[in-house]
N, C-alpha and C positions, 0 to 999 in steps of 0.2 A: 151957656150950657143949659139942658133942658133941668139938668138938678142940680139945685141949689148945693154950694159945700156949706157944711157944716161943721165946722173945724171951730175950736176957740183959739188958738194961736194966731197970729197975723203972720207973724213964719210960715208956719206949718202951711194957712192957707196959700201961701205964695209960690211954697214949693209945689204940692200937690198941684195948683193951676198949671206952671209950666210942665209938670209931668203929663197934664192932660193935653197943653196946648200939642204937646209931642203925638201924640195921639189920634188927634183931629186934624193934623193933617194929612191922615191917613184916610179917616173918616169923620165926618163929626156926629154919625151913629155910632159907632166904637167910643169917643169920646164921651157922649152923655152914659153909655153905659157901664164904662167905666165908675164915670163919677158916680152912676146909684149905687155900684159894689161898694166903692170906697166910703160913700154917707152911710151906710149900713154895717162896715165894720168897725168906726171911728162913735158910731152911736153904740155899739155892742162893747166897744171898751171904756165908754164913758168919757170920752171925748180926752184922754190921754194925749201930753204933749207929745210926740212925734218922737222924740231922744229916747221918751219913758215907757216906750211900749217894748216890753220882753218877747221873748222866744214864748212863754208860758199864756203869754196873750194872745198869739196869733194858734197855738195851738188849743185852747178854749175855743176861740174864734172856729177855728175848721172843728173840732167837735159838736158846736154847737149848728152848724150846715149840717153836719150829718145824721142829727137827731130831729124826729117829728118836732114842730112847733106850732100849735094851734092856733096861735093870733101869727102866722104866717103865711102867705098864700104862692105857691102852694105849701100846703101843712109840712110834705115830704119831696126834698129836693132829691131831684135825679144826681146820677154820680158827675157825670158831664159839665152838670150846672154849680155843683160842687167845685169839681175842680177849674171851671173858669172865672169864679171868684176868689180860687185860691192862687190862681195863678196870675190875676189883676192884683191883689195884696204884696204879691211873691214881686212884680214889677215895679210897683210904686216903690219898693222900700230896695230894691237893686239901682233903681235911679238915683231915691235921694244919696242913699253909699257913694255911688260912682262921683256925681256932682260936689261930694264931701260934706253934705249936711247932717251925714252921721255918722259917728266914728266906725262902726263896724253894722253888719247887715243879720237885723234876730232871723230873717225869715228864710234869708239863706239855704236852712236845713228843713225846712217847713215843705214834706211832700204831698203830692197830688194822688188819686186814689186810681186803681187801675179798672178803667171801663171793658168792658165785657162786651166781645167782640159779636156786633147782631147785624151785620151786614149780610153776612150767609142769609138768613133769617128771613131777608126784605130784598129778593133778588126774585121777578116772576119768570117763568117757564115762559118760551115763546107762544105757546097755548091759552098763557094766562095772558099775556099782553096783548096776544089778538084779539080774546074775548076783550078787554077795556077799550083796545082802538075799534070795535065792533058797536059796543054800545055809545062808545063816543057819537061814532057816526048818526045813530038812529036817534039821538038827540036834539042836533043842532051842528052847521059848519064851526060857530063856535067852540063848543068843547071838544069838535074831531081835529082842528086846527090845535089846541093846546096842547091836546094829549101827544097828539103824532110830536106834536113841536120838542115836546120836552125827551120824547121816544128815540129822535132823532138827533140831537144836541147834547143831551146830558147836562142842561141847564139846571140850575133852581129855579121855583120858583118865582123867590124876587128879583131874579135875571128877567125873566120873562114881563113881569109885572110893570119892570121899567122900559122895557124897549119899544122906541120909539123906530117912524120910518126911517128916517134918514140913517139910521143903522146900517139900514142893508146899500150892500153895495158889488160892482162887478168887479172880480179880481183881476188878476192879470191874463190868464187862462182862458177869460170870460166864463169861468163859475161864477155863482149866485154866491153872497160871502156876506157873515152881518158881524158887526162886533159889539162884543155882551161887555159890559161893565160887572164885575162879580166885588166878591170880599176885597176893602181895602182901597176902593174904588182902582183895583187892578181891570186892565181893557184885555180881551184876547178876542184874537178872529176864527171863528167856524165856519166852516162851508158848510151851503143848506142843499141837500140834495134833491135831486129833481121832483121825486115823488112830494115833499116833506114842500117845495115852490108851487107844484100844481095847487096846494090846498093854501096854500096863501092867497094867489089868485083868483081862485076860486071864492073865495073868503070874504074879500078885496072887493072884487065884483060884486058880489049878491047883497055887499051893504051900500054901494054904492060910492067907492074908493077906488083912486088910482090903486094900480099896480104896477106903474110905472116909476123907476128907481131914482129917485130926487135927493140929493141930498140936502136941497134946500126946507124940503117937507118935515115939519117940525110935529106932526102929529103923531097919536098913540099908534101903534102897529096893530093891536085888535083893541078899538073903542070901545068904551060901554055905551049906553043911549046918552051921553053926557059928552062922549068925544073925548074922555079921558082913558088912560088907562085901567084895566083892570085893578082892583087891589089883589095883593099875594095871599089875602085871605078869601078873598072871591074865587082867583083861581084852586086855590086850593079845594074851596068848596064844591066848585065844578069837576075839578077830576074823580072825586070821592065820589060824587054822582054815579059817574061813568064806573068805577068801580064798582058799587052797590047795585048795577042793574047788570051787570055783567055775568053774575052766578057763577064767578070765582070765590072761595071760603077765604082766602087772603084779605085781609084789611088793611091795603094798599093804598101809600099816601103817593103826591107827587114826587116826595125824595124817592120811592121807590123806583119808577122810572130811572130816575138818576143813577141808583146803583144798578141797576141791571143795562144799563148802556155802559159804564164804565165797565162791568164785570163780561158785558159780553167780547169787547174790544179785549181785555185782559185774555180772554180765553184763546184769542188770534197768536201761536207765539212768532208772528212774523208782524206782528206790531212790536209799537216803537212807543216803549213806555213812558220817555221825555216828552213825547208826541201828545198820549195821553194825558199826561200831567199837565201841560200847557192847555188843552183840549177842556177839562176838568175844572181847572182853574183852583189847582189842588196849588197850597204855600210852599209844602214838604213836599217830594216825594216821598216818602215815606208813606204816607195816604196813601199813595197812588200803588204804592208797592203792595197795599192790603188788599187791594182788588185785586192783582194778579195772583197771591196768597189763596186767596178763595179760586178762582177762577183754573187754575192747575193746580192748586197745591193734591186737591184729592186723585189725579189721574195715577200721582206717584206718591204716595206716602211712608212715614216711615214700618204701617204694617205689612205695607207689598214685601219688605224684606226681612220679616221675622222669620229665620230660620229653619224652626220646630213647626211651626203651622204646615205645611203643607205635611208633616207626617202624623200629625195628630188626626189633621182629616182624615187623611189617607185610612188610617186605622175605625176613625168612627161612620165613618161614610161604609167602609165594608163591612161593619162587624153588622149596622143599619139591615145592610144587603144582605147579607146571610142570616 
């Protein structure tokens, strides 16, 4: 594991390992991350045998996430990040219960904090995303190819970051089709649409790359001068380009994109929300339910049917008029 446990029990550490082996083979990103929430709350209670940690400790523990801490970095945790360390806590101590290495479960009752919904927030206008696939363009085949990519797919990021050629492939239909590894190292197939293929090839060619679909071709899908793949903090930094030259007042990251492909598909009510969600590479539905939430919730809301309004109008709009 990339962090070391720090447990003093030889128990304790045995069980926490198998909690993580559980973990890693999901991911063994999710697995080391784990394991720094867990060196972080076992260091915060003094390294407490495992039996001896109360309900009063792990609720110290989440108050003390929720309060600034200067020898912390960052000083102030977002609620998010809160509650994904409280919910790594909430797991470990639901496993060792289940497995019987504790007679009952302190955290059990220990909840998570409710994040504030800012997807609405970070959706752009087709006006605003033309302007960023605009200045994509005027930059380089490079960040018009990532932009549209991500415009087009509703990948992350580190979706992108990873895909390699042999991803892409012809389906049965003979559409252009690649498959994205996402969270969990879950796989799902998208289809690349024609516009979203010209700019690959296009791409392709001017660096001097097949475009020819191999699946034996083990290289990066857009190389850096290295022939490696982009970092997800590279791309990252290239699409923020492209937004800053753009002269949109939005401070638009690459999840943005994201959301506004899933929210534009939501807005379709002749799409197929399962469709989406597999599309997404959403765990819940329920995610996937929030973009449809935003996306029509406002055409019909519960003000369209307040009663009195339209006679309240009715009276200050004429009384305005006369």
């Amino acid at each position: 594991m990339e962090n070391q446990l720090t447990v003093t029990n030889n128990s304790d550490a045995q069980i926490i390992g198998m909690f993580l082996d559980t973990k890693s083979r999901r991911s063994r990103t999710t697995a080391d991350v784990y394991s720094g929430v867990i060196n972080e709350f076992f260091k915060y209670v003094e390294y407490k045998a495992f039996s001896a940690i109360t309900y009063a400790d792990l609720v110290d523990y989440s108050n003390y996430l929720a309060h600034p801490d200067p020898y912390r970095d960052p000083v102030v945790l977002a609620v998010s990040t809160q509650n994904r360390k409280i919910a790594t806590i909430k797991s470990l101590f639901k496993y060792a219960f289940k497995i019987g290495y504790i007679p009952f479960n302190p955290a059990e009752p220990l909840e998570t904090q409710r994040v504030d919904h800012k997807i609405a927030q970070r959706i752009l206008s087709d006006d605003e995303l033309l302007a960023i696939i605009l200045a994509a363009q005027r930059k380089s085949l490079a960040h018009l190819l990532m932009v549209y990519f991500l415009a087009c797919t509703g990948c992350r990021e580190s979706e992108l970051a990873q895909l390699m050629w042999r991803n892409f492939f012809i389906g049965p239909g003979g559409e252009i089709c690649v498959s994205i590894t996402g969270k969990g190292n879950k796989t799902r197939v998208l289809k690349i649409v024609p516009s979203l293929w010209d700019i690959i090839v296009a791409y392709r060619e001017a660096e001097g790359l097949t475009s020819k679909i191999d699946p034996r071709n083990k290289s990066a899908f857009i190389p850096n001068r290295f022939g490696n793949n982009y970092s997800r903090q590279t791309i990252w930094k290239m699409v923020k380009e492209c937004v800053e030259t753009s002269g949109i007042s939005k401070n638009a990251s690459p999840h943005w994109l994201r959301h506004t492909y899933a929210t534009s598909v939501a807005q379709d009510e002749t799409a197929n929300l399962w469709r989406l969600q597999h599309d997404m590479g959403h765990a819940a539905i329920s995610t996937t339910q929030g973009y449809v939430h935003i996306a029509r919730g406002m055409k019909d809301t519960s003000v369209d049917h307040v009663g009195y309004l339209h006679q309240i109008e009715k009276n200050i709009f004429s009384s305005h008029e006369s």
